[in-house]
Phi, psi and omega in degrees: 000121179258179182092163159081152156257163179259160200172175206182139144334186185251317168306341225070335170328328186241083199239154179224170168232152200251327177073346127234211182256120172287176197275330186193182172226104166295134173229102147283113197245026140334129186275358128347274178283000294172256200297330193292333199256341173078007194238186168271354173198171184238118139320102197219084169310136175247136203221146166287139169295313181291035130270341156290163197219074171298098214253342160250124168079142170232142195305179143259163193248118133303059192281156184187139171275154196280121167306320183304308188260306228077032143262153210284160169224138162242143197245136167260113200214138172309105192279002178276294202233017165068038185275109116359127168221337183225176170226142141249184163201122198292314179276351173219096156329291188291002182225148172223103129317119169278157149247125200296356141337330185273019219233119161008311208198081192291329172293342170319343207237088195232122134356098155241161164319317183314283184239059157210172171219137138264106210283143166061037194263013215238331192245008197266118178319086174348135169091007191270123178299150147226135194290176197275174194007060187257122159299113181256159162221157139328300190227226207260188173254018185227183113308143148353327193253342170090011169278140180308184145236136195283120179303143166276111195258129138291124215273311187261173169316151147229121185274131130325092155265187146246000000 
């Protein structure tokens, strides 16, 4: 598969191609990505699926339902040295989120107002910044049924209080 970025497991064991540019960059601060990621928020380029590729090694699949939706997510992992390297999703078929941590060269990937949301700021650690003219939700940026939800854009820096 040419195109795309590349990524890997911290053994090797495991390596993908993205097979494009991702459709957007997810910034979620969910206490989900909260605990999957061991940080205060997970960075998750979203890819179509059928342009990924796991092209060494194949992940083990976690499943667990989403507190947020109730649909199942699958966490994609080295079962050699335990790296998260992908999501699925049960409310979206056609799409698999990387973790950009995982991706050869992570700065290849960059968070701008243009593509990116940020999910779950309802859940953002007090003292957490979210940049200015970002699209924020609350929650999730869709309903269940996949109708939008109007985004909040902050004009300036914004701190997370409680």
């Amino acid at each position: 598969m040419t195109g795309g970025h590349q990524g890997r497991c911290l053994c090797g064991a495991v390596e993908y191609n993205t097979g494009s540019e991702p459709l957007w960059v997810t910034v979620c601060y969910c206490r989900f990505c909260q605990h999957a990621t061991g940080s205060d928020r997970m960075i998750e380029p979203i890819f179509e699926h059928e342009t990924f590729a796991f092209s060494t090694g194949q992940p083990t699949v976690f499943t667990l339902p989403s507190e947020g939706s109730g649909k199942d997510i699958n966490i994609h992992f080295c079962n050699r040295c335990g790296t998260k390297l992908a999501l699925t999703f049960e409310r979206w078929p056609d799409r698999l989120g990387i973790y950009i941590g995982t991706l050869d060269d992570p700065a290849s990937i960059v968070p701008t107002p243009e593509n990116s949301k940020h999910i779950f700021v309802c859940e953002a650690r007090p003292g957490t910044i979210l940049p200015p003219e970002c699209r924020t939700f609350d929650r999730h940026a869709t309903e269940n049924d996949g109708s939008p939800i109007e985004p909040f854009i902050h004009s300036s820096p914004h701190v997370v209080e409680r």
